[in-house]
C-alpha positions as CSV (number, residue, x, y, z in Angstrom):
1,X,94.4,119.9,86.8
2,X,91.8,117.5,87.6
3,X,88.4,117.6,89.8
4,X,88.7,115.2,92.5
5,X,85.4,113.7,91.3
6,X,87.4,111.9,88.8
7,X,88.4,110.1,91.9
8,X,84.6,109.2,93.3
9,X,84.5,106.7,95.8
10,X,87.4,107.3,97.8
11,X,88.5,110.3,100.3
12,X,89.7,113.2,99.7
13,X,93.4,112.5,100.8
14,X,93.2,109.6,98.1
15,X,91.6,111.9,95.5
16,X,94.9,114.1,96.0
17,X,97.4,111.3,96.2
18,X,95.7,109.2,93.2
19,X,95.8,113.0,91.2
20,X,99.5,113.6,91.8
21,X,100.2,109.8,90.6
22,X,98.7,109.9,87.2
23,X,100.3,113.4,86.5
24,X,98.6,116.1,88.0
25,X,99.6,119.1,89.5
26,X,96.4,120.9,90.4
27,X,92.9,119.6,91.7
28,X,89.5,121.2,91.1
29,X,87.5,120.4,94.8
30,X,84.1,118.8,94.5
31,X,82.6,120.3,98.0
32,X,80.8,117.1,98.2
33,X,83.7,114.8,98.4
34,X,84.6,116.6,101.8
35,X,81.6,116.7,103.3
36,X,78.0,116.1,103.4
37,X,77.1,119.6,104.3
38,X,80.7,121.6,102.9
39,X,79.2,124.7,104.5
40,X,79.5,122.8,108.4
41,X,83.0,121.6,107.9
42,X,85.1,123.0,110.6
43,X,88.4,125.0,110.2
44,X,90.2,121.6,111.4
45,X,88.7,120.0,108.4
46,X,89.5,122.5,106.1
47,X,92.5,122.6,106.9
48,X,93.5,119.0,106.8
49,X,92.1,119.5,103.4
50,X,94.6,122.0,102.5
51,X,97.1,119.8,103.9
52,X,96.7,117.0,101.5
53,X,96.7,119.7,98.6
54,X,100.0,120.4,99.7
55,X,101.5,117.3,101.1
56,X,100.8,115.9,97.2
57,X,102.5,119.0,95.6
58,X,98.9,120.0,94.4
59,X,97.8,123.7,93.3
60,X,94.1,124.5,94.4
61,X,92.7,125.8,91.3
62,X,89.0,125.9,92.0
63,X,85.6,124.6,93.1
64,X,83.0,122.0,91.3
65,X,79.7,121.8,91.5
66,X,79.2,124.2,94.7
67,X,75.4,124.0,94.6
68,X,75.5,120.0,94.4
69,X,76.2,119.6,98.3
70,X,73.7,119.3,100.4
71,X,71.1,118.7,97.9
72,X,68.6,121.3,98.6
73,X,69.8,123.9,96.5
74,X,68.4,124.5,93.0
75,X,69.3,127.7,90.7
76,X,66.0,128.2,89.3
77,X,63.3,126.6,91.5
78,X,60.1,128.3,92.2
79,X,60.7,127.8,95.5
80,X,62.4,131.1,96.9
81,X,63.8,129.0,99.8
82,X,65.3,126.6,97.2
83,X,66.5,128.9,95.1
C-alpha cells in the first residue's frame, strides 16, 4: 500500500490510478487530498472516492494525517478550542 500523498499535486482519481500503475494494491487516504475541509465532503463525494478505489482494483487500508485537514486542529495546544 501506498498513501496517496506520495501522489501530491494531482487528484485523487490520479493518486489511485498512478498507485495501481507502479504496483500497488492498497492506498492509505490523505483527507486533505479530497478536500479542503474532509469533514464537509458530501456522501456524493465520498462516494466517487470509493469509486476510484475500486475502479483501480485498490484496497482502502487506512487514513493519513486526519488532524492535517483543515488546519486548525492541534493535539496539544493550549487552546481547548484547538485542541
Amino acid at each position: 500500500a501506498v498513501c496517496s500523498e506520495t501522489f501530491a499535486g494531482t487528484d485523487f482519481a490520479t493518486a489511485c490510478k498512478q498507485a495501481k500503475a507502479t504496483g500497488y494494491d492498497g492506498i492509505e487516504v490523505l483527507p486533505a487530498q479530497l478536500s479542503p475541509d474532509p469533514a464537509a465532503l458530501s456522501a456524493a463525494g465520498r462516494r466517487a472516492c470509493r469509486e476510484q478505489i475500486e475502479k483501480h482494483a485498490l484496497q482502502y487500508v487506512g487514513t493519513h494525517a486526519v488532524l492535517g485537514s483543515p488546519g486548525q486542529y492541534h493535539l496539544t495546544s493550549a487552546d481547548p478550542t484547538t485542541r
